[in-house]
VMD Tcl script that draws the C-alpha trace (Angstrom):
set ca {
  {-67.03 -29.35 59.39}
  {-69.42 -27.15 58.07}
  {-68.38 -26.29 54.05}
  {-72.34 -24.26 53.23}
  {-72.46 -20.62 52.00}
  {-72.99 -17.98 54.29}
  {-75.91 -15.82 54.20}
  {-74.06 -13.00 52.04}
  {-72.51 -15.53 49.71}
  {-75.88 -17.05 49.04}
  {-77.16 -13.82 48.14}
  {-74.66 -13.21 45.93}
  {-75.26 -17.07 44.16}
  {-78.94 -16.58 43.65}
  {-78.23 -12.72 42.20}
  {-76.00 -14.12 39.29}
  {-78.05 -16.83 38.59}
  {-81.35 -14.86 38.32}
  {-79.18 -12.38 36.18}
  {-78.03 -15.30 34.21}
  {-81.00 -16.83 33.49}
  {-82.50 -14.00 32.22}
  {-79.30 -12.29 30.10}
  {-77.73 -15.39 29.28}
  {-79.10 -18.02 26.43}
  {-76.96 -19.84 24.41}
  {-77.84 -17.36 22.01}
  {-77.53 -14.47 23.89}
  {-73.93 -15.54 24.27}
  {-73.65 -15.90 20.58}
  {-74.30 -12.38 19.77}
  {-72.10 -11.16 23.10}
  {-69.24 -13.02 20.96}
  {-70.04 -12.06 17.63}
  {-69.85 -8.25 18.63}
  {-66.72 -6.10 18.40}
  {-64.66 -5.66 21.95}
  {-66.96 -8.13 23.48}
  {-68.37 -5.77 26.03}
  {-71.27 -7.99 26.43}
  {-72.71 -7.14 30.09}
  {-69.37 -5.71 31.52}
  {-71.50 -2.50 32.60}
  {-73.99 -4.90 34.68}
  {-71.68 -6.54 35.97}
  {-70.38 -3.09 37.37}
  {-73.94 -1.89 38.07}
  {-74.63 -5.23 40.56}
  {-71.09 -5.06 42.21}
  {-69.60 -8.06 40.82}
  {-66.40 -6.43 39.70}
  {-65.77 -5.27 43.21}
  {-65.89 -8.40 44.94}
  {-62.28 -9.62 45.32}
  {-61.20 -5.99 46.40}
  {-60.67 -5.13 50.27}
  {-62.99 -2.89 51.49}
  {-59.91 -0.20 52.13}
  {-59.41 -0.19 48.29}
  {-63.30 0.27 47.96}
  {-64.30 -3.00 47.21}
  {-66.68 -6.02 48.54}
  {-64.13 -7.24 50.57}
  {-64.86 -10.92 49.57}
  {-61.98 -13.92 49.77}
  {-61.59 -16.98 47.56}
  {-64.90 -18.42 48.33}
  {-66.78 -15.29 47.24}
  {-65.31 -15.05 44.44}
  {-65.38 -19.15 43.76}
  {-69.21 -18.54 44.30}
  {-69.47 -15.85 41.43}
  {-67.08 -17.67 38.81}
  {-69.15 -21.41 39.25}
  {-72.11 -19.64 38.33}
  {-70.46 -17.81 35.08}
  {-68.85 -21.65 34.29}
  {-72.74 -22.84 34.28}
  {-73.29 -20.32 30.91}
  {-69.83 -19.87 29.74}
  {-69.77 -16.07 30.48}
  {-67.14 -15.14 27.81}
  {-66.89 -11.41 29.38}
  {-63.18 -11.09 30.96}
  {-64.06 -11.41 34.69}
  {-60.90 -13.82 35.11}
  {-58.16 -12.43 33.13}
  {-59.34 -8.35 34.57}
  {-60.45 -8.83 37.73}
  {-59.00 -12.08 39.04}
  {-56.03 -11.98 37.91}
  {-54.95 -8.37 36.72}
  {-56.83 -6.85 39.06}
  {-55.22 -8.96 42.16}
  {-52.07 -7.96 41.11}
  {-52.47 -4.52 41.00}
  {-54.49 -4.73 44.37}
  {-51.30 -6.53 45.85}
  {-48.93 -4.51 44.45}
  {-46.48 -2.32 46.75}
  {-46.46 0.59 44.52}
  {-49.81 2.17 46.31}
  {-49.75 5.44 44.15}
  {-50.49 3.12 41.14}
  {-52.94 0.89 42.31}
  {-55.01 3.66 43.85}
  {-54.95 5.27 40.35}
  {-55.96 2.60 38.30}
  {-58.62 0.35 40.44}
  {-61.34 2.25 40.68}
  {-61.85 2.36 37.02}
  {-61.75 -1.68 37.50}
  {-64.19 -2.05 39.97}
  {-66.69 0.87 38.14}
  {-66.23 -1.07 34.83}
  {-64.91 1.84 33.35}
  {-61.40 0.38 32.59}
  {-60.34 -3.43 31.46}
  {-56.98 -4.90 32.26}
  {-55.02 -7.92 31.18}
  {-51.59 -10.07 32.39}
  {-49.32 -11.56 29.54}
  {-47.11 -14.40 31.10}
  {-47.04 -16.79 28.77}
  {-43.54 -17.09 26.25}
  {-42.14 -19.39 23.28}
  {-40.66 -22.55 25.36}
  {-42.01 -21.38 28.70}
  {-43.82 -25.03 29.28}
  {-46.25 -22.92 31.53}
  {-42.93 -21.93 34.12}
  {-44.11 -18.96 35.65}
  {-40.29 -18.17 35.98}
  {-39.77 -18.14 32.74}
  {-39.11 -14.42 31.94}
  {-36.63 -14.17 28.52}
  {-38.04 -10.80 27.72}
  {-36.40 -7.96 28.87}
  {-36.54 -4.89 30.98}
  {-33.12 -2.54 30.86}
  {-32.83 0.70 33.05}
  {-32.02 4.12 31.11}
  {-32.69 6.91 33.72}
  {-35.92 6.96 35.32}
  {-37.35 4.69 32.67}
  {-37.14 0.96 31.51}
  {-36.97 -0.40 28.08}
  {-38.48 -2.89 27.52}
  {-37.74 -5.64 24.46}
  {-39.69 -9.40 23.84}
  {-42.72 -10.96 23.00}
  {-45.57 -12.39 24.82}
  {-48.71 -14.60 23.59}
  {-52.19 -15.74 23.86}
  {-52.43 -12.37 26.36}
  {-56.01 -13.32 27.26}
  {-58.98 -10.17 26.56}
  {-57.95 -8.29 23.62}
  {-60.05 -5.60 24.78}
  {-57.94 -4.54 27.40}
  {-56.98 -1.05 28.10}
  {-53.44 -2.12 29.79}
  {-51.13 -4.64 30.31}
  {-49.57 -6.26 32.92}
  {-46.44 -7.41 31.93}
  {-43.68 -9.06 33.81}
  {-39.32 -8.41 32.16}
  {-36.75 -9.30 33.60}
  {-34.05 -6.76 34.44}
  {-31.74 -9.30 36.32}
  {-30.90 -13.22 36.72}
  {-31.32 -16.34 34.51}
  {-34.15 -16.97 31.97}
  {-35.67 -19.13 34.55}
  {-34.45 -17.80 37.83}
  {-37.16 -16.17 40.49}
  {-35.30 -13.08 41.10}
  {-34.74 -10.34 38.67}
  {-38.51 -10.23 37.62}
  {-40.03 -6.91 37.26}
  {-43.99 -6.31 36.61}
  {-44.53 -3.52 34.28}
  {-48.20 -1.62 33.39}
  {-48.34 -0.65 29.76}
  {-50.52 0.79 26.99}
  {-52.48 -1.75 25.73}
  {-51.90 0.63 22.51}
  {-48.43 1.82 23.01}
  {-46.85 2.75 19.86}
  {-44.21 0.46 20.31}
  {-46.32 -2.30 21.21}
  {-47.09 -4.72 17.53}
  {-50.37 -6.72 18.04}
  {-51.99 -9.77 16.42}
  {-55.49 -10.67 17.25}
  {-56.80 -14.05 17.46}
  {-59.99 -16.18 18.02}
  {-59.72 -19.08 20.66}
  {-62.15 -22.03 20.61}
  {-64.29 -20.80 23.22}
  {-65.52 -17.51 21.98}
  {-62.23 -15.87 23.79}
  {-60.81 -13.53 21.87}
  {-56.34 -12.77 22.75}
  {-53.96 -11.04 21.54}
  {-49.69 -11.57 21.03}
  {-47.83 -9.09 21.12}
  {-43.88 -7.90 21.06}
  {-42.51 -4.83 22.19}
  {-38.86 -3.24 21.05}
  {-37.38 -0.44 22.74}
  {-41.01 0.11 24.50}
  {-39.82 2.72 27.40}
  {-41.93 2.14 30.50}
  {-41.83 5.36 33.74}
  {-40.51 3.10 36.61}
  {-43.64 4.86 38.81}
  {-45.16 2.31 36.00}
  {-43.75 -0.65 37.96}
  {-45.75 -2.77 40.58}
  {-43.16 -4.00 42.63}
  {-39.32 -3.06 43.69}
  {-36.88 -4.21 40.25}
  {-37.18 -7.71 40.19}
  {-38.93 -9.08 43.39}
  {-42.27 -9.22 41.23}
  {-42.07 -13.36 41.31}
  {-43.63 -13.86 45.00}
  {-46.40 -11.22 43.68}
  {-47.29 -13.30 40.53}
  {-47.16 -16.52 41.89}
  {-49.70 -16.01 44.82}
  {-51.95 -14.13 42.68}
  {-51.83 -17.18 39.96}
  {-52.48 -19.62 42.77}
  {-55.85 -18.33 43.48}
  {-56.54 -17.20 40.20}
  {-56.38 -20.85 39.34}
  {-58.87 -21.75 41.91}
  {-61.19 -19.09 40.85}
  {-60.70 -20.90 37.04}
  {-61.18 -24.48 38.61}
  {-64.44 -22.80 40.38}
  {-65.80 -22.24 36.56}
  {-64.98 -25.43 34.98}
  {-66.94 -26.91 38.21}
  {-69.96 -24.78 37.49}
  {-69.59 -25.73 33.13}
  {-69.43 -29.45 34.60}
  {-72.51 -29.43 36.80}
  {-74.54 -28.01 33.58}
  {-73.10 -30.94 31.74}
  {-74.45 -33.65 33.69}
  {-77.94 -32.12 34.73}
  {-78.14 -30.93 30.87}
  {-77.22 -34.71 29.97}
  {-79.79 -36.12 32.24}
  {-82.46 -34.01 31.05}
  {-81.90 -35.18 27.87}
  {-81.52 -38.74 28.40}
  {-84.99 -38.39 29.52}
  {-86.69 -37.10 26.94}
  {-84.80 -38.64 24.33}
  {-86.61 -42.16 23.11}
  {-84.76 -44.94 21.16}
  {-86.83 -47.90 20.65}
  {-90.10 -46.53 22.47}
  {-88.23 -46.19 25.51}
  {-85.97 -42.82 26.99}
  {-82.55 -43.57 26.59}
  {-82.10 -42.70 30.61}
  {-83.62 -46.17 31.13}
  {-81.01 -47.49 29.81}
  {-78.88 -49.12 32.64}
  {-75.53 -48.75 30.92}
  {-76.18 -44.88 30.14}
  {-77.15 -44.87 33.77}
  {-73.70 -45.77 35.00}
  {-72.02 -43.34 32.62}
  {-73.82 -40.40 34.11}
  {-73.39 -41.79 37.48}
  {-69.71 -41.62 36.84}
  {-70.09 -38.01 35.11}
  {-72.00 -36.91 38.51}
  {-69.35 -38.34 40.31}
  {-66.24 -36.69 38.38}
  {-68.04 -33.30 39.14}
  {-69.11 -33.91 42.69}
  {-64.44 -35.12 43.28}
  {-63.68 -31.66 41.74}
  {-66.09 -29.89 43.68}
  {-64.83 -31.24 47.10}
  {-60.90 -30.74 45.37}
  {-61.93 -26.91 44.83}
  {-63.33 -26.61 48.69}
  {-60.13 -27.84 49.73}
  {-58.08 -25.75 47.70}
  {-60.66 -22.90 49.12}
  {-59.93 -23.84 52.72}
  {-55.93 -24.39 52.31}
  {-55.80 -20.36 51.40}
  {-57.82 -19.26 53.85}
  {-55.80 -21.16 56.59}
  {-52.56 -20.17 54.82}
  {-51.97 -24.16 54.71}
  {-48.33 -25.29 54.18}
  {-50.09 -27.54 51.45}
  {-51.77 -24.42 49.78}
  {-49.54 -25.70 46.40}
  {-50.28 -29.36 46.09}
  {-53.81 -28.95 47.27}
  {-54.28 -26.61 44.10}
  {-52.02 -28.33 41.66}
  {-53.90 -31.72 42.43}
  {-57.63 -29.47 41.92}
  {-55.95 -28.51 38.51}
  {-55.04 -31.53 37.46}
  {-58.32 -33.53 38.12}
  {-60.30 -30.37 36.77}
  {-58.39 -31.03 33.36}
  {-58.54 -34.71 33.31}
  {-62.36 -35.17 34.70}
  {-63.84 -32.04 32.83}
  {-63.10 -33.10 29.69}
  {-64.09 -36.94 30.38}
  {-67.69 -34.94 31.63}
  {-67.88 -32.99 28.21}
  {-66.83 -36.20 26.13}
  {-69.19 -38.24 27.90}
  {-71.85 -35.54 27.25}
  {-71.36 -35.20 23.82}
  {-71.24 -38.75 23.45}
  {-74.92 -39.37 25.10}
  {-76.21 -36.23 23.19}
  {-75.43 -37.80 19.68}
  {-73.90 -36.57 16.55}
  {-75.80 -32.53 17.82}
  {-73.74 -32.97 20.47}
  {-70.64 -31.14 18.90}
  {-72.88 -29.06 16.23}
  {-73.07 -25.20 17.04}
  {-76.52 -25.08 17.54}
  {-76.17 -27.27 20.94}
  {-74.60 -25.40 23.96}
  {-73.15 -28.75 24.37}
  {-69.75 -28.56 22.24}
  {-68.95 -25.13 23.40}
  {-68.94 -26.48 26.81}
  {-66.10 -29.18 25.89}
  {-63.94 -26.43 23.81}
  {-64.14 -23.88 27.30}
  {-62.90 -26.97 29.22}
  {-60.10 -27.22 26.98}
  {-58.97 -24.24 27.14}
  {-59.05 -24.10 31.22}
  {-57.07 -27.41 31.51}
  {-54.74 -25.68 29.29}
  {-53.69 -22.66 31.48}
  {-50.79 -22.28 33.49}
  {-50.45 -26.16 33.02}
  {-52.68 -28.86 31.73}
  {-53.20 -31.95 34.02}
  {-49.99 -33.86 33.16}
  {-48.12 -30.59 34.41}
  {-50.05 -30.23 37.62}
  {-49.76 -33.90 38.24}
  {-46.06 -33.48 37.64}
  {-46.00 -30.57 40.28}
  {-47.95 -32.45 42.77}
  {-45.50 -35.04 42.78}
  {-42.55 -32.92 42.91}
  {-44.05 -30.93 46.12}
  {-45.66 -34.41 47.82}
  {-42.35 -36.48 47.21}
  {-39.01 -33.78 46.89}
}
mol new
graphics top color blue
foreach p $ca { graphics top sphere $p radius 0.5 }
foreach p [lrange $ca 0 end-1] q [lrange $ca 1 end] { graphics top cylinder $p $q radius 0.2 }
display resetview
């Protein structure tokens, strides 16, 4: 079976990494970081089409699937692109492309796709253990409104203009129905926000909301079937995030190699060295298993496979448990510098991190791919 690019796709490969390559230093991505909102190249993105890729062509997008948009998110894992292409367009985005409430989504995406407008999706709650069905806050009907009452954190791009938020208005804490997806003012009045810095340049926000009322023509889906909408959004979304970590892999073995020979201990480059050999053999090797994990992820959503869930929870969990044994190893072979600021290495481990951590590390993913292979 043939697994290459198409024609368009490689196009669209060698466009981000010229872009990248030119826009994109490690210190470059220092100052993107360092400055307020994090804009960074949002607007280019815009300008080159980027943002519109994962959109049908009826909503006026690229009409790309889950390989286009793989293709676009391995490149921005080779330079840690800190701009919120994920959390906005992947994920927020999706949902509001996927949403039944038309009159909404036609509102709101093409200020998406023009880069005029940035959205966000808070799932994750205290004692959620990364369930997407765990929904404790609240969403109560008064008239033609909802109020809505809870707390949400690490809400990934602080930036944002609006939220996606999912209450429940019906069922058990952890029940599937009785989930309703909400948009809301990123700024609402009744909306309190904290700020805060992740490890990888990321910057999030928690928030909690009491008595926030919400229009129901605010609301995505019918009261409380939003779970289906969340979950198959989140599926690929994950792929898309396993496409990155692929792409911040790759850079960590060729970046290790290039250094091993170059760098000289005892007269002689350290790549010489038969036992550093096998280590980045294995590295290569850990890269090259998620790589062919991710294309059959890829392939299990485009066929609509009945194994579309284990084939992405086992990609998750070997993403999390091999990319950070690549980053270790890497910072390992680079030395002491390999975990100072000044070398791109370090930053590469702490975005790898992060990644394994959402919507379940590797020992969660591993526990889901049991449960689906063996219930």
């Amino acid at each position: 079976m043939d697994f290459s690019l198409s024609e368009e796709q490689l196009m669209l490969k060698d466009s981000v990494t010229k872009f990248m390559a030119a826009n994109y230093s490690p210190e470059q991505r220092g100052e993107i970081i360092k400055k307020a909102g994090g804009a960074g190249h949002w607007a280019s993105f815009a300008e080159l089409g980027w943002l519109t890729v994962p959109f049908s062509e009826a909503a006026g997008g690229f009409g790309g699937n889950i390989v286009d948009t793989c293709v676009l998110m391995e490149e921005f894992g080779k330079v840690l692109v800190v701009e919120p292409y994920w959390s906005s367009i992947v994920l927020a985005g999706q949902l509001l492309a996927r949403s039944s409430n038309a009159e909404l989504s036609q509102a709101l995406l093409p200020a998406i796709m023009a880069g005029e407008s940035q959205a966000s999706f808070a799932w994750l709650e205290a004692q959620g253990e990364f369930n997407l069905s765990h929904v404790s806050s609240t969403a109560q009907q008064d008239g033609d409104d909802f109020i809505l009452n809870g707390e949400k954190q690490l809400v990934l791009n602080a930036a944002a203009d609006f939220i996606l938020l999912p209450a429940r208005s019906s069922g058990s804490v952890n029940g599937e129905q009785g989930i309703s997806l909400f948009k809301i003012d990123a700024r609402h009045p009744a909306l309190a926000r904290e700020e805060v810095s992740l490890m990888d340049g990321q910057r999030a926000v928690n928030i909690r909301f009491n008595d926030l009322r919400v229009p129901a023509s605010d609301m995505l889906t019918a009261e409380g079937e939003a779970y289906s909408l969340i979950a198959d959004v989140v599926e690929e979304a994950l792929i898309a995030l396993c496409a990155e970590a692929v792409g911040a892999m790759e850079y960590l073995y060729k970046a290790t190699a290039e250094y091993a020979n170059t760098r000289k201990q005892f007269g002689t480059a350290i790549g010489k060295f038969q036992a550093l050999q096998h280590r980045m053999v294995d590295m290569f090797m850990a890269t090259e298993l998620c790589r062919s994990l991710l294309i059959r992820a890829q392939c299990s959503v485009l066929d609509d496979s009945s194994d579309r869930q284990k084939d992405i929870a086992a990609l998750k969990s070997m993403v999390g448990k091999y990319g950070r044994k690549v980053a270790e190893e890497a910072v390992q072979l680079h030395g002491g510098m390999g975990v100072s600021n000044e070398m791109p290495i370090g930053h590469y481990l702490k975005r790898l991190m992060m990644i394994d951590s959402y919507f379940g590390n590797a020992a969660t993913q591993r526990r889901n791919f049991c449960e689906l292979s063996y219930a």
